[in-house]
Each structure stands twice: as structure tokens, then as C-alpha cells.
C-alpha positions as CSV (number, residue, x, y, z in Angstrom):
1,X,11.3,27.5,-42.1
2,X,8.9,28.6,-45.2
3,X,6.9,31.6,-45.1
4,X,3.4,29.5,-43.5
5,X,5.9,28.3,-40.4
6,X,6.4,25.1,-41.1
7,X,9.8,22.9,-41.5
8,X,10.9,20.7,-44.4
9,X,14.0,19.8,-46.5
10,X,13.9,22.4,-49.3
11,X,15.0,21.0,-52.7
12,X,18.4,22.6,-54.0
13,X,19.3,23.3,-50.4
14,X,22.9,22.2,-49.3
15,X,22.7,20.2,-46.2
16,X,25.4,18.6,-43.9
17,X,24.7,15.1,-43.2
18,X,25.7,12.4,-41.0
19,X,24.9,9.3,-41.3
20,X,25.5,5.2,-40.6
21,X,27.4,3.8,-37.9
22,X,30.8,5.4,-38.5
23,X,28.9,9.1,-38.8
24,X,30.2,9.3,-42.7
25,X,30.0,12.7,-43.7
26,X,28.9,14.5,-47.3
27,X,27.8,17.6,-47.9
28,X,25.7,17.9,-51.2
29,X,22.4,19.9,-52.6
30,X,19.4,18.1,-51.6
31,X,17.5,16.2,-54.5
32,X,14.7,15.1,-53.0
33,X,13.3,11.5,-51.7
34,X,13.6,7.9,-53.5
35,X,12.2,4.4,-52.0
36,X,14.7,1.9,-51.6
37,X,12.9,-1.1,-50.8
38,X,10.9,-1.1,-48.3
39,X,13.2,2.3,-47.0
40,X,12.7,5.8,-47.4
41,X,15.8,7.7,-48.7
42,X,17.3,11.0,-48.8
43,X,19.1,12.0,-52.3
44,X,22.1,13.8,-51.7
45,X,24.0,15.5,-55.1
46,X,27.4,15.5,-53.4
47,X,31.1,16.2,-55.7
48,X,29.0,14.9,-59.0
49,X,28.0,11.7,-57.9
50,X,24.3,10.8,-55.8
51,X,24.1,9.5,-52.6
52,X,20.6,7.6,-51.5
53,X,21.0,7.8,-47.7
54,X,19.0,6.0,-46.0
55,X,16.7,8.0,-43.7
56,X,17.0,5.6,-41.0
57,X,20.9,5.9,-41.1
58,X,21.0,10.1,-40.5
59,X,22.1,11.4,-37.5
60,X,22.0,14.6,-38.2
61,X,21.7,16.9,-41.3
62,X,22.5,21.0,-40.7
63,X,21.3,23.4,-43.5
64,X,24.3,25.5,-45.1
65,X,22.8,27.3,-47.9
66,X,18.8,27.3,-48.3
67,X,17.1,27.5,-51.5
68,X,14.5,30.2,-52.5
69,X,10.9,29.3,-50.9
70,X,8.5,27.3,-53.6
71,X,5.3,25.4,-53.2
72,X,7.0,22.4,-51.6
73,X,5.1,18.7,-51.6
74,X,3.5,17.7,-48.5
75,X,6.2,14.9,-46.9
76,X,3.8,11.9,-47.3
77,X,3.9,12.9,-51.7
78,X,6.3,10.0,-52.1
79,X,5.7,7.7,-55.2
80,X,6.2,4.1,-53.5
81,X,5.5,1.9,-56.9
């Protein structure tokens, strides 16, 4: 949670996440969000490689190691273009 109350993925976070049908696994410092498509993903830096995970495909993502608090972009800043 930031300082105003309010919840968000944190850039250079590490996160847990579980995703697909299988519940793969990867833990990996959050990047931030790409468009793949018509699909929103989540950009994972995981064991020097980058996952784009689907949002739609996450079952779950816990927060291992937060990032310091900086002016963070409102959710709906994504460039789709």
C-alpha cells in the first residue's frame, strides 16, 4: 500500500506469480505493463530473461520484496498503439 492508501504493483517490486492452466510459477522484479494484442500483460524480469504474462492468465501474485514508494502511473497510463 503507498503512503495516499491505495494499492498497485510497484515497479522493481519482486512478486510471486501464478499463472495459466498448469499454475506455472516465476518469481521475478516487476517491469511494468505491455499490450499484447488485444491483451494486457504483466512484465515479469525473472533469472535474466522477461516474461509477458498475460493478465488474464494470473492466479495469484504475492509481494516478496517491495520497492521504495515513487509517484506511480495511474493503472489506465498504458500506451495501446
Amino acid at each position: 500500500m503507498s503512503e495516499d492508501g491505495s494499492y498497485g504493483l510497484r515497479p522493481d517490486s519482486v512478486y510471486t506469480v501464478r499463472f495459466g492452466k498448469e499454475e506455472d510459477e516465476a518469481t521475478g522484479t516487476f517491469r511494468g505493463y505491455a499490450v499484447i494484442g488485444s491483451e494486457t500483460a504483466v512484465v515479469i524480469e525473472s533469472d535474466r530473461r522477461i516474461l509477458y504474462i498475460p493478465a488474464a492468465a494470473i492466479v495469484c501474485m504475492a509481494l516478496v520484496e517491495q520497492a521504495p514508494d515513487r509517484k506511480q502511473n495511474a493503472a489506465n497510463d498504458i500506451y495501446y498503439g
